[in-house]
N, C-alpha and C positions, 0 to 999 in steps of 0.2 A: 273678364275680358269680353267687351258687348260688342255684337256685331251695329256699328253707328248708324243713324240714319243719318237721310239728308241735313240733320243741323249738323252733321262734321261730314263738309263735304272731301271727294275724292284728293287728295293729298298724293302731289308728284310721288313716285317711289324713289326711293335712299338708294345710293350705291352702291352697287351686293344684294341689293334685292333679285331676288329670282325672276325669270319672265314668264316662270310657269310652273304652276301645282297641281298635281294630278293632271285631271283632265281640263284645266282652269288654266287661261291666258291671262296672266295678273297685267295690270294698267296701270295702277297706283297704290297707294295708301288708305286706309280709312280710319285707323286709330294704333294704340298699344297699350300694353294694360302687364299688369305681372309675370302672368303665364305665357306672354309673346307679342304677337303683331298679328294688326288685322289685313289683311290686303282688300283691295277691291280686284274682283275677277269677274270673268265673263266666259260662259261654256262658247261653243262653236255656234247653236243657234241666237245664241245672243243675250242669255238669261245671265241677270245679274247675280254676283253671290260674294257673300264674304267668308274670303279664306283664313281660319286663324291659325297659324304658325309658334306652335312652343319653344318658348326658348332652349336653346342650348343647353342649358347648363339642367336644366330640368329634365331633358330629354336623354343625359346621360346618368339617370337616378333608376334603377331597375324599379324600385317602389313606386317611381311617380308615374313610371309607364302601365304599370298594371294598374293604381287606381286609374289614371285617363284612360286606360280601354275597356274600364268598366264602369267608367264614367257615360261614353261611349255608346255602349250598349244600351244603359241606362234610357240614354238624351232619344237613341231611335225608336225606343218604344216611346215616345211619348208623341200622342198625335192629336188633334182636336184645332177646330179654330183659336184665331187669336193669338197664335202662338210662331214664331219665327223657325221653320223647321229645318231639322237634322236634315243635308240632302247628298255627304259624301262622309268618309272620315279615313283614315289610316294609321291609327297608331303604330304602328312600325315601322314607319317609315326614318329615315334618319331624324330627320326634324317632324314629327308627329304632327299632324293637322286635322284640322274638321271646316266642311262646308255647310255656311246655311246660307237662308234667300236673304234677301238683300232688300231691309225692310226700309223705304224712303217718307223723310218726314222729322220734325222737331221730335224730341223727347217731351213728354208732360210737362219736366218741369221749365224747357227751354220756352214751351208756346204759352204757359201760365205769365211765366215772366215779360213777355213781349203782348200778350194781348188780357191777363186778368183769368179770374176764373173761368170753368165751365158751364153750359147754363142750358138747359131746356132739356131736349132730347139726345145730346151729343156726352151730358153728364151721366145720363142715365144709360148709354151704348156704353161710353167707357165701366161703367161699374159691371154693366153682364159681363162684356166680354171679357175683362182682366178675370170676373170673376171666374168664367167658363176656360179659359188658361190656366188658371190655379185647378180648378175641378180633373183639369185634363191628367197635368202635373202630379196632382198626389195619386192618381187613380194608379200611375204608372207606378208607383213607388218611390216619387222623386219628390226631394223638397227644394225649394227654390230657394229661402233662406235669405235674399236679396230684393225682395218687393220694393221698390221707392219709385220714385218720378223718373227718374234719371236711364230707368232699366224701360220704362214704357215707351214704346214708338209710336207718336199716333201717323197714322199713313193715312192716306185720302182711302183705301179699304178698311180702316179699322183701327182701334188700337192692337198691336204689337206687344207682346210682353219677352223681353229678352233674356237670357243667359238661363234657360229650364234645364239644372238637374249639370250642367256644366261642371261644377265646381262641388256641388252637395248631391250626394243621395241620401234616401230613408232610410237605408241600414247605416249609416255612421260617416261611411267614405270619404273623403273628402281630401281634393288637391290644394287645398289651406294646410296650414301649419293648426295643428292641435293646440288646446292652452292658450289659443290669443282669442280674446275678443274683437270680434269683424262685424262688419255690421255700421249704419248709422246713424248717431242718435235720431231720434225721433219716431223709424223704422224700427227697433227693434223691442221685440216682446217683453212685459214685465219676468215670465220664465227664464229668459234666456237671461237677464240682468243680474238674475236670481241665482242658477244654476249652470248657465250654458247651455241649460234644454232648448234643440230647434227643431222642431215637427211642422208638420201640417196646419196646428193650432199655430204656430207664431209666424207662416206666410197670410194666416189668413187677419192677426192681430194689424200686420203689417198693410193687407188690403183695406180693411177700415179705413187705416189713418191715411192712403191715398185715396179713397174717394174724398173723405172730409176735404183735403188739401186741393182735389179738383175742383168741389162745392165755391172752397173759403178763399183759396189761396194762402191759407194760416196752415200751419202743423197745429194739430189737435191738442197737442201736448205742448205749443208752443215752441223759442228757441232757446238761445243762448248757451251757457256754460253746459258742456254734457254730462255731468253730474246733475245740475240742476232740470235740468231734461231727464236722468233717468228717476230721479225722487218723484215726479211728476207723474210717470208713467205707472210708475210701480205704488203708487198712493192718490194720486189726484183724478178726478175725471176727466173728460175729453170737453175741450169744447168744441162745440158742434151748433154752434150760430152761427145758420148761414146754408146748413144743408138742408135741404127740401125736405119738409117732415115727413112725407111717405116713404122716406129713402132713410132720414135719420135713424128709424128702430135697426136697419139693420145694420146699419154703420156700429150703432152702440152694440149689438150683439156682436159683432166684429172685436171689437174694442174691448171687453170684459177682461176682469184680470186673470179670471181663473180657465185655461186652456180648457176644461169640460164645460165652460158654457157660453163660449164663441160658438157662433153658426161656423158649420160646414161651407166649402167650398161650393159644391154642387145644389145644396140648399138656396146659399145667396142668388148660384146663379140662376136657380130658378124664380126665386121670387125677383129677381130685379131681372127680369126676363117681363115676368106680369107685368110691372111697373111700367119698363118700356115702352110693352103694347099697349097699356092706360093711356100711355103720353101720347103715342102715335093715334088711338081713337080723339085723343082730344082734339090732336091737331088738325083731323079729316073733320070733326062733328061728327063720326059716326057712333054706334053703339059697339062696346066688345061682346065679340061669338063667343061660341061657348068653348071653343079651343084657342089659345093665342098662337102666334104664329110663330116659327122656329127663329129662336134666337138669334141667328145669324142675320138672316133675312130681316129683323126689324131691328138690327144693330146698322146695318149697312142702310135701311131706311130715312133712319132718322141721324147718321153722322153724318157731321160735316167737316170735311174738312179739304181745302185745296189741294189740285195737284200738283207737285215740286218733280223738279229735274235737274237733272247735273250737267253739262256739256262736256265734261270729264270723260261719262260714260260713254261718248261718242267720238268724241274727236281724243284718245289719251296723248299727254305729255308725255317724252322723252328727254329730260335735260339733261344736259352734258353738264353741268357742272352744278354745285351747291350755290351759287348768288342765284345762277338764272333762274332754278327753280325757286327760292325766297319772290324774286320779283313777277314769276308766273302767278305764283300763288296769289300774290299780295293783289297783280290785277284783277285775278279773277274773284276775287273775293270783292272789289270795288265795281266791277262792272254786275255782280251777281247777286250783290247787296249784302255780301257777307254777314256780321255784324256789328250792327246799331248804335252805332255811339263808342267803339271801342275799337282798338288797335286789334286785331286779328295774329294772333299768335302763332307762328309755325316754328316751335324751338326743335334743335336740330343738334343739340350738343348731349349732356347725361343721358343715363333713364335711370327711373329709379323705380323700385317694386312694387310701387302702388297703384301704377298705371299709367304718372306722370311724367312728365320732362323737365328735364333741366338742361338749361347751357343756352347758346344764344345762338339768333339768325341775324347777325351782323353783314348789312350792307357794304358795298364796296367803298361806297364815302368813308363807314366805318373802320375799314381795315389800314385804308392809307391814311386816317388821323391818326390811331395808332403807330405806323410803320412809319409818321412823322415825327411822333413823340418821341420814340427810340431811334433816331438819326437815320432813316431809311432815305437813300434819295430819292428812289422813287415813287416816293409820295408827291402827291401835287402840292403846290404852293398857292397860301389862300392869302388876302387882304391883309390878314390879321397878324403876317409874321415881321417876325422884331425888325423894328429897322437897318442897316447897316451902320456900323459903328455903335450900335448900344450892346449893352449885358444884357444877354436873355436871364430873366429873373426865374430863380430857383424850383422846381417842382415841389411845391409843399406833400408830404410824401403820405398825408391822409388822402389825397387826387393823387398819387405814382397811378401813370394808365399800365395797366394792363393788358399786353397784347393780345390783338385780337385772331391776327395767322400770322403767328412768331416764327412758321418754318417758309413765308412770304419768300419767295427768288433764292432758296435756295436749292441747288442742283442737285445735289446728294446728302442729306441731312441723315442722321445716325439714328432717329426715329424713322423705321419702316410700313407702319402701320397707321398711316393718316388715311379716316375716310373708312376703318373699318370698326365698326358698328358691333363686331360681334361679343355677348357678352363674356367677363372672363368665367372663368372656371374653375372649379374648388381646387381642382389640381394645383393650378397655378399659383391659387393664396397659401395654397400646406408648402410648394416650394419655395414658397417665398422668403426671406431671409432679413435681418434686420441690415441697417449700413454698413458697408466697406471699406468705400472710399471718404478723403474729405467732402467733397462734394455732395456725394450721397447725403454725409451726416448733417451737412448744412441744409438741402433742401428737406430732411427730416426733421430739425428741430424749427425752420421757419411754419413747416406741417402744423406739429403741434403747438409752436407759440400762434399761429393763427386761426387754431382753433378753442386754446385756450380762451383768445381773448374774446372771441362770437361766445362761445358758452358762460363766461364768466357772469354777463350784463345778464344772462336768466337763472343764474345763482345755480350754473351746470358744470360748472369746474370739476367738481368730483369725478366725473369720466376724465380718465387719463389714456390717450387713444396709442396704439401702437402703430411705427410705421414701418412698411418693407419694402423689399424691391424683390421683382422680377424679371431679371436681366431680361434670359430669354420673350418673356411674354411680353415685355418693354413697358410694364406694367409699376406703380405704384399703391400699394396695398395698403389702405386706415383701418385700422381693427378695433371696434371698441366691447367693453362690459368681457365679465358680464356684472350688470345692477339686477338685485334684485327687485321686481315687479316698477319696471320702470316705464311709465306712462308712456303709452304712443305717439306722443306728440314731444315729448323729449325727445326720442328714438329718432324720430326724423327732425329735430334742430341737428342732431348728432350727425343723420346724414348729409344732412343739405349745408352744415360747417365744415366736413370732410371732405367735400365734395369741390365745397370754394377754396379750402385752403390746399390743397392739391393743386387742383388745379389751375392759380394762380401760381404755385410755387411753382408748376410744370411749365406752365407757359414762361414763364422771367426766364427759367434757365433754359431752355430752348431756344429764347433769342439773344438768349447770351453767349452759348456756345453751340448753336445748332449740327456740327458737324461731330461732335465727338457727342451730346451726350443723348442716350436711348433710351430715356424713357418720356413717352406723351401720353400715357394711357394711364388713368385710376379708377380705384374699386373703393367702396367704401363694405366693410363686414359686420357683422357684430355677433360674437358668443355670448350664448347660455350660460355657458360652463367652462370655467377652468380644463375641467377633465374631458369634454367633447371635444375630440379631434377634428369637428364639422363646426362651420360657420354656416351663415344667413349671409347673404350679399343682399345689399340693400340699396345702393345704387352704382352706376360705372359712369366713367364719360372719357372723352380726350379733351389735352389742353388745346388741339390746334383746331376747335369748332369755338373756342371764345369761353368767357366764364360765368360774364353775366348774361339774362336773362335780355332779350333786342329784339326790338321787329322797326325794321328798316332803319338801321342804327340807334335808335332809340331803345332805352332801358324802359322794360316794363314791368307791372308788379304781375304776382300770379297766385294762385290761392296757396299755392305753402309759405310765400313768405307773410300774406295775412294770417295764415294760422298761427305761423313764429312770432308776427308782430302781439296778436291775442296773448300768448303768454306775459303773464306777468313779468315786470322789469326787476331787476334787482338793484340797478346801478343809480345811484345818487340824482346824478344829471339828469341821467331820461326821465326817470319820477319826475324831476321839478321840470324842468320841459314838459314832460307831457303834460303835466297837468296843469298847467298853463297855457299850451296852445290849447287842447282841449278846452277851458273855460274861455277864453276870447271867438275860438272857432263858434260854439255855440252864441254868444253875446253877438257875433256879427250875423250869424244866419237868422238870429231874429228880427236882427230890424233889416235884415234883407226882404225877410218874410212879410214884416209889417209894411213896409215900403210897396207892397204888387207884386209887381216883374212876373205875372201870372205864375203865381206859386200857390199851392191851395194853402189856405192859413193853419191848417191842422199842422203841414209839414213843420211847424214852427217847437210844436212837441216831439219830433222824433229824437230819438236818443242817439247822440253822438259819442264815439270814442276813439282814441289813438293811442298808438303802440309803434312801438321799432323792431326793424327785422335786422339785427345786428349781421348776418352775413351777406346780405346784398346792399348792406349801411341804408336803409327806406325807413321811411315814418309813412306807417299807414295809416290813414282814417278814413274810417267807417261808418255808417248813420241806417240806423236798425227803420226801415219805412213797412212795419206793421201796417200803415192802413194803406198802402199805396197810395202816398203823396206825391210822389215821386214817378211816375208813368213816364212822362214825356220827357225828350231832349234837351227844352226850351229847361226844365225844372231842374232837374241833371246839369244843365250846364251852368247855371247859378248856383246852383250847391260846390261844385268845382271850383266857378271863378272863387269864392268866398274861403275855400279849404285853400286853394293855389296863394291868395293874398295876403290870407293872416300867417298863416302856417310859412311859408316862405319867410317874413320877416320875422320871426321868431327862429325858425333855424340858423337862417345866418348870421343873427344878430351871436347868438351863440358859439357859431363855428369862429367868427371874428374874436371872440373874447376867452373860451375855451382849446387851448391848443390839444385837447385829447377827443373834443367835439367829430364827429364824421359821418352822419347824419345829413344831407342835405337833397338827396331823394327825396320823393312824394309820389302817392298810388291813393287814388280816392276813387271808394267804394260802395253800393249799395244794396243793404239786406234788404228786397222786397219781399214784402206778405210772408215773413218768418219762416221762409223757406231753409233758409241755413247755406244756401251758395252765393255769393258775395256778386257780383254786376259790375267790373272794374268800368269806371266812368274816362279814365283816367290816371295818366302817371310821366311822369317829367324829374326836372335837377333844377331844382333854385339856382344853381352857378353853372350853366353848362359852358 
């Protein structure tokens, strides 16, 4: 759970948010993650800070509260530059929290992706000071466990190294579940792939492969499949073309395979302290003295980086209602310059325990085409409605819409809990009960025949989900496994199927009988064991925030349904489909490429692929730009138009002649410099 910097700016607060933590007057938002929510806060003199709040359900585990208070404990011993510090905390509190400062600025891997590698003196700041974070870190007894791009903040002071000792300590500790592999490929040590050994040695395996990655903009070990990324790591060498050779030996000393002959933390940071001051004599033309100067001081010397600011923190929002804050957000994010070529995402519906969201920020246009769809009259009337005296022609029922606020104008609806956000809890799912009523047992078996049929296309049918109800909790509960040793990316198609088919079935029947029936709320779970009376909640949501995935009524893709789309297909159709649009996509990007249209001509070899994300119906394609061909807007948006043209007439041509076809989404994406996080360029409906 990372305290964000300014690349995820301050985000209205949800309703049911607090106005105040501890000593902390909360504003807004700044992220959420497994373990809770981040707030943005501000003490009384005006110092910024992010407050993280655990969740509920966490917060009532007697176990999880003693490892977090000694977690805790842990985080305030740990002081040194570089480092985003401990500056309050409370574990006893009902909802247990911790305060740090409030570091502003892109992540690594956000400002690599928008301006290329690092390069001179700013390369070689970044590598002391993460290095002297790590130094700081183990000194305390804490291991980080989590070194990547994604956790570095670079701020106009410095880079930021986030989440120290949070989640891991040196004696074992740890607010992770045991027996799971965490971690992400490319970050993680050949030991840990090996045994699940994480120490000292495998934060510092992990700093290597992000300097390399500041150097190259490449992962050292490359990308793709994470099996073929860990054979790599745990047998291959690093490439390392591209990092400054004064700097290379200790990147590889970093990188070794054997945990006893990686450099130390505080070794690195002293030699790439030396380095530093080289760089900074070079750059005066003087000679170096006989002592270099203290690290801090020629880290903040030779960085560079601009200073960002939020208007949030000044002026905060109050919105009365969930549109107005979507359309706050949306402007400030366009007059702010949000980002770059992509729809800005503020979903507002699931969570789920990776850190992410699900559900949608459906605009008001959105909700009255809906509340059209389903004979609402107080929807507007558009151009487009049938004439008077013709047959309105049938709902082919691969497009049945989905409502988006099914309990819309209604006075007293039998669902109580719209708009609260809180997650359930174990109690609720042990109470839970299988169906009743008919009713029940009908939106239970459309549950499972609609998750059935999302799992079937990745040859996942063997999970058979169970479903329940919670009157009281007005809750709807999918339980799945337990499988043995079943892949984490299965686990969450698992959720994010439970999660749609839920909460499609909730929303239909909500606007079918809103006044008699109580349940809007689902939880998706999943068991270990037959014999464990305890589950894993893996994600929640309501039906009346919408189901899919919207920003400003539009449907947009997001990286878990790129990850579902990666999985292999099972299903007959999509195979020859894909592999079809795939070969035409390629065959038109070339003679795009050969044609100009200022496209560098290398782009013509990057590798393209596509995949379907059977629960949000999307065909994803992706185009791996290892050398960064792909930088600007202008290139991006020729790769788009060419994915949007071919790929389009190929779905529909499909959907027209297969009647089980439903596929007619589109999300186009970009891997730059083998980082492993995808750059949605874009995402639309061939038939909107």
């Amino acid at each position: 759970m990372s305290a964000p910097g300014a690349g995820g700016r301050v985000q209205p607060a949800h309703p049911g948010d607090p106005s105040g933590i501890g000593p902390y007057r909360i504003i807004g938002r700044l992220g959420s993650g497994g373990m809770g929510t981040v707030h943005a806060g501000l003490t009384v003199d005006g110092l910024r800070v992010a407050v993280k709040v655990i969740h509920s359900a966490q917060a009532q585990d007697p176990e999880f509260r003693a490892r977090f208070r000694r977690e805790v404990q842990l985080s305030a011993r740990v002081q040194g530059p570089f480092l985003v510090p401990l500056l309050a905390a409370d574990p006893e509190a009902a909802a247990p929290w911790l305060a740090t400062a409030y570091a502003p600025g892109p992540t690594l891997s956000q400002h690599l992706a928008q301006h290329g590698p690092l390069t001179g003196g700013t390369l070689y700041a970044l590598a002391t000071g993460t290095a002297q974070a790590l130094a700081a870190i183990h000194e305390a007894g804490v291991v980080h466990r989590d070194v990547k791009p994604q956790n570095v903040i670079l701020t106009p002071a410095g880079p930021r190294v986030l989440d120290f000792g949070i989640a891991h300590a040196a004696d074992g500790t740890s607010v992770t579940r045991t027996g799971v592999l965490t971690g992400t490929p490319g970050w993680i040590s050949p030991e840990y792939y090996r045994d699940g050994t994480a120490g000292p040695e495998g934060d510092m395996f992990a700093w290597g492969a992000l300097v390399a990655f500041a150097a190259t903009g490449r992962l050292p070990f490359g990308g793709g499949a994470p099996d073929a990324v860990a054979f790599r790591v745990m047998s291959g060498e690093p490439d390392l073309d591209g990092v400054p050779e004064e700097l290379r030996e200790v990147v590889r000393t970093a990188l070794a395979k054997q945990p006893a002959d990686r450099i130390r933390a505080a070794t690195a940071a002293e030699e790439c302290a030396r380095l530093l001051a080289s760089q900074a004599t070079q750059v005066v033309g003087g000679e170096a003295g006989p002592q270099s100067p203290p690290a801090g001081g020629t880290v903040m010397a030779q960085w560079d980086m601009p200073t960002l600011d939020d208007p949030r923190w000044h002026a905060p929002a109050t919105p009365s209602s969930r549109k107005r804050t979507i359309a706050i957000v949306l402007a400030a994010a366009a007059v702010a310059g949000g980002l770059v070529g992509a729809a800005v995402a503020f979903p507002i519906g699931g969570h789920d325990n990776a850190g992410g969201n699900k559900g949608s920020t459906a605009s008001a246009a959105t909700a009255s085409a809906s509340r059209a769809a389903h004979g609402d009259s107080t929807a507007p009337r558009t151009e487009s409605a049938v004439p008077d005296g013709a047959t309105e022609p049938a709902v082919d029922p691969r497009r049945a819409p989905v409502p988006v606020d099914p309990l819309a104008g209604v006075p007293h609806p039998a669902y109580t809990r719209a708009d609260d956000e809180t997650q359930p809890l174990d109690d609720e799912w042990r109470l839970s009960a299988g169906a009743s009523t008919a009713t029940e047992k009908g939106v239970a078996a459309a549950v499972r025949e609609g998750m059935k049929a999302m799992l079937a296309t990745k040859d996942m049918d063997f999970m058979e989900p169970t479903v329940t109800f919670n009157k009281g909790a007005q809750t709807l509960m999918v339980t799945g496994g337990p499988v043995s040793q079943l892949p984490e990316e299965q686990q969450e198609v698992f959720r994010r199927s439970g999660e749609m088919a839920a909460c499609t079935a909730l929303a239909r029947r909500l606007k079918d009988d809103p006044t008699a029936w109580p349940y809007g709320r689902y939880a998706v779970f999943w068991k270990d064991s037959d014999t464990d009376p305890e589950a894993d909640i893996l994600g929640f949501g309501e039906a009346t925030d919408g189901c899919y995935t919207q920003v400003a009524g539009q449907w947009q893709g997001d990286e878990s349904g790129i990850a579902t789309a990666e999985i292999p297909s099972s299903d007959k159709a999509e195979i020859r489909v894909a592999d079809a649009t795939d070969k035409a996509i390629t065959a038109a990007w070339k003679v795009r490429v050969a044609e100009g249209n200022g496209v560098d001509p290398a782009a013509a070899d990057n590798e393209i692929s596509l995949g379907f994300d059977p629960v949000e119906k999307a065909a994803y394609v992706w185009i791996y730009d290892s050398s960064a061909t792909l930088i600007g807007r202008a290139q991006r948006a020729n790769f788009q138009d060419v994915v949007t043209t071919t790929a389009c007439r190929k779905l529909v041509s499909e959907y027209s002649s297969n009647k089980k076809w439903q596929y007619t989404r589109w999300s186009v994406a970009v891997f730059a410099g083998n980082s492993g996080v995808p750059e949605f360029t874009g995402s639309g409906d061939c038939m909107p």
